[in-house]
C-alpha positions in Angstrom: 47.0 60.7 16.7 45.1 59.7 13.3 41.7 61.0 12.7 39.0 58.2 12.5 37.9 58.6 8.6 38.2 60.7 5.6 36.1 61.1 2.9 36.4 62.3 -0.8 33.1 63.2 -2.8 32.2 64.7 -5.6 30.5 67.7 -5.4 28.8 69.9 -2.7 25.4 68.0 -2.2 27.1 64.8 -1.4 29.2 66.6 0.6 26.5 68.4 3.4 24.3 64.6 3.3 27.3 62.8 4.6 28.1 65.7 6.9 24.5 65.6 8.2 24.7 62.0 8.6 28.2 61.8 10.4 27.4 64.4 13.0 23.4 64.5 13.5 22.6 60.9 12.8 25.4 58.8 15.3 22.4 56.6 17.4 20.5 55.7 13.6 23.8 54.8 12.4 24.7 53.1 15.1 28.0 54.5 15.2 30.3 56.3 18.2 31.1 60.1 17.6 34.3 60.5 15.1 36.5 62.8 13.6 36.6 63.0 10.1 37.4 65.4 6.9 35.6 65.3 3.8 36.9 66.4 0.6 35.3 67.3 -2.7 37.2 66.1 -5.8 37.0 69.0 -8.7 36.1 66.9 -10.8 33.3 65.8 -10.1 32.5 61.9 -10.4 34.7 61.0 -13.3 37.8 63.0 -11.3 36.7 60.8 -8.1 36.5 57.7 -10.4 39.7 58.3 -11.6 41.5 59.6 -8.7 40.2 58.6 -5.9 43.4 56.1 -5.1 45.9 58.7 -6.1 44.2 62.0 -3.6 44.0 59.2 -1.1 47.2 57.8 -1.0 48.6 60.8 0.8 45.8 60.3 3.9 47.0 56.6 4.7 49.0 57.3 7.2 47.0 60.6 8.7 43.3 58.2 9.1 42.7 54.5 10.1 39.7 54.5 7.1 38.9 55.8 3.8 35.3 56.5 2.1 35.0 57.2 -1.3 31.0 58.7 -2.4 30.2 59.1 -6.0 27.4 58.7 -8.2 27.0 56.1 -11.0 24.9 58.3 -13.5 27.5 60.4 -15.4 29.1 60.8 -19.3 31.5 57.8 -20.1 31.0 56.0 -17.2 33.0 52.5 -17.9 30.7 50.2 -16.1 27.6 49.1 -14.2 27.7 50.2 -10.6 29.5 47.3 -8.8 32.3 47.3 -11.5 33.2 51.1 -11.1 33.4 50.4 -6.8 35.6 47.3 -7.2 37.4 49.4 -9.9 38.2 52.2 -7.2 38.9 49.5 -4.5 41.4 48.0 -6.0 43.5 50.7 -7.0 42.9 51.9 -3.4 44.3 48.2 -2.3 47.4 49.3 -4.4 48.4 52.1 -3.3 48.6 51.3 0.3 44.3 50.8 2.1 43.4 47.6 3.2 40.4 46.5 2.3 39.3 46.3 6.1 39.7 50.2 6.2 38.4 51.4 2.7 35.2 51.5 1.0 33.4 53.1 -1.8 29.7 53.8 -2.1 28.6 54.0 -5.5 24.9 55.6 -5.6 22.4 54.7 -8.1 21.6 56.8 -10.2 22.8 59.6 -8.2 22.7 61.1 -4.9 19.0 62.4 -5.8 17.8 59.1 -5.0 17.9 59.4 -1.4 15.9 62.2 -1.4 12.4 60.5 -1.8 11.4 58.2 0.7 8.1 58.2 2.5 9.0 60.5 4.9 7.0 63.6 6.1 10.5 65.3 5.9 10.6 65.3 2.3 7.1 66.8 1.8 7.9 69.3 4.2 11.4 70.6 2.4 9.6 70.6 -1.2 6.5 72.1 0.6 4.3 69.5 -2.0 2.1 67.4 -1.0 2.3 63.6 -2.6 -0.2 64.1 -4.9 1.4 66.9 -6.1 4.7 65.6 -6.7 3.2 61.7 -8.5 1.6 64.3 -11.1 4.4 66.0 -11.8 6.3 62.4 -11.7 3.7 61.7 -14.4 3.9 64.7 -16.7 7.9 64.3 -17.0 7.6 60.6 -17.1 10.6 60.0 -14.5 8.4 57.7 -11.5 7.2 54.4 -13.0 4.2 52.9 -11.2 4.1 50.7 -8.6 7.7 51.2 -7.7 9.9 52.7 -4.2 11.5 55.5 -5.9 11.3 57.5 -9.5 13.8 56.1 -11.8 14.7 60.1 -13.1 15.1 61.1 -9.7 17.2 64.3 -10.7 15.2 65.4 -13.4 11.8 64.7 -10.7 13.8 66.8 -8.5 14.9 69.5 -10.6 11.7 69.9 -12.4 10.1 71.0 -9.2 12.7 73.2 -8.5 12.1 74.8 -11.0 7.9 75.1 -10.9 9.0 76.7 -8.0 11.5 78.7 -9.1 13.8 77.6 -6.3 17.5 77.3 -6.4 19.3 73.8 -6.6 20.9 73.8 -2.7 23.0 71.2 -0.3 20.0 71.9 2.2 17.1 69.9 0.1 19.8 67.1 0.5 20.5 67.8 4.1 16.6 67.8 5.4 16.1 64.0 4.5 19.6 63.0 5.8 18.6 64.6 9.3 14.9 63.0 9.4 14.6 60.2 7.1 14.8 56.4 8.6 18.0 54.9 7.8 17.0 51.7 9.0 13.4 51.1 6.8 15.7 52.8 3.5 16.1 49.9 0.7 18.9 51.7 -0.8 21.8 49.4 -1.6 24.0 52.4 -1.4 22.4 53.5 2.4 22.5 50.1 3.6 26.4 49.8 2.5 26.9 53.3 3.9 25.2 52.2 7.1 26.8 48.8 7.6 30.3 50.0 6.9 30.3 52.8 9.3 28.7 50.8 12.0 31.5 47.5 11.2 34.3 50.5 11.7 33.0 53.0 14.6 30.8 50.8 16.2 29.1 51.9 19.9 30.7 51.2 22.7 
């Protein structure tokens, strides 16, 4: 019997969130249990751009859907966000997905976006308060005023890692996938995420 979904990624971070989400966040997503596999591509975001059809071709007949996850900020990337997805969907329509069972979430910049959100969580994991975290979003120039989210979000994010000496880990990605409001996120990339899953595991 096929499994429900499988996923390729592109590295570790992305990964754990959609793991998190999948199993601990079913009623927010508004999805039924599933089975599933994720997979990280080796290389990265460009091997995922690149590949993607060609690693999933061999699943089609194993799951009833396909995910793709990648992020748009990397070296050479051919494209604004919405032309690398329909890049990847259509040679996924090629080799053999529908495009009722495939889709590809393209994150922008990068999965460090969906990190900061409003959410006590967040604080809590980077043990900063907010005031603490806009200053340092100051001195590195990576939050512009006035606006959601920081438009550096990896350097933000790495930057306190490093004031406190702290090692980059799946789990910093993991404590806002398990707490965070999915429904109040403005992401286009959550909402897609969200809206896809629920359109093909919907609760009974």
């Amino acid at each position: 019997m096929n499994r429900d979904l499988i996923a390729l990624v592109a590295d570790i971070q992305q990964e754990k969130t959609l793991e998190t989400l999948l199993h601990e966040r079913q009623q927010a997503l508004h999805i039924r249990p599933i089975t599933f596999d994720i997979r990280r591509h080796p290389g990265k975001d460009p091997g995922v751009y690149k590949e993607a059809a060609k690693f999933l071709q061999s699943h089609a007949t194993s799951y009833t859907h396909a995910l793709v996850l990648l992020d748009h900020a990397w070296q050479g990337v051919p494209g604004d966000a919405q032309t690398v997805a329909q890049t990847i969907r259509e040679n996924l329509h090629r080799t053999g997905w529908m495009a009722a069972t495939c889709e590809v979430i393209v994150i922008e910049p990068e999965l460090e976006a969906w990190v900061w959100s409003t959410s006590p969580a967040v604080l809590q994991e980077l043990d900063m308060t907010w005031e603490q975290v806009m200053a340092l979003a100051q001195q590195y120039n990576s939050w512009d005023a006035g606006q959601p989210k920081p438009h550096a979000p990896k350097e933000l994010l790495e930057a306190i890692l490093r004031q406190q000496r702290r090692p980059r880990s799946a789990a910093i990605f993991q404590a806002p996938a398990r707490k965070v409001s999915l429904t109040r996120c403005q992401d286009q990339a959550v909402a897609l995420l969200r809206e896809t899953l629920a359109q093909w595991f919907p609760q009974p």
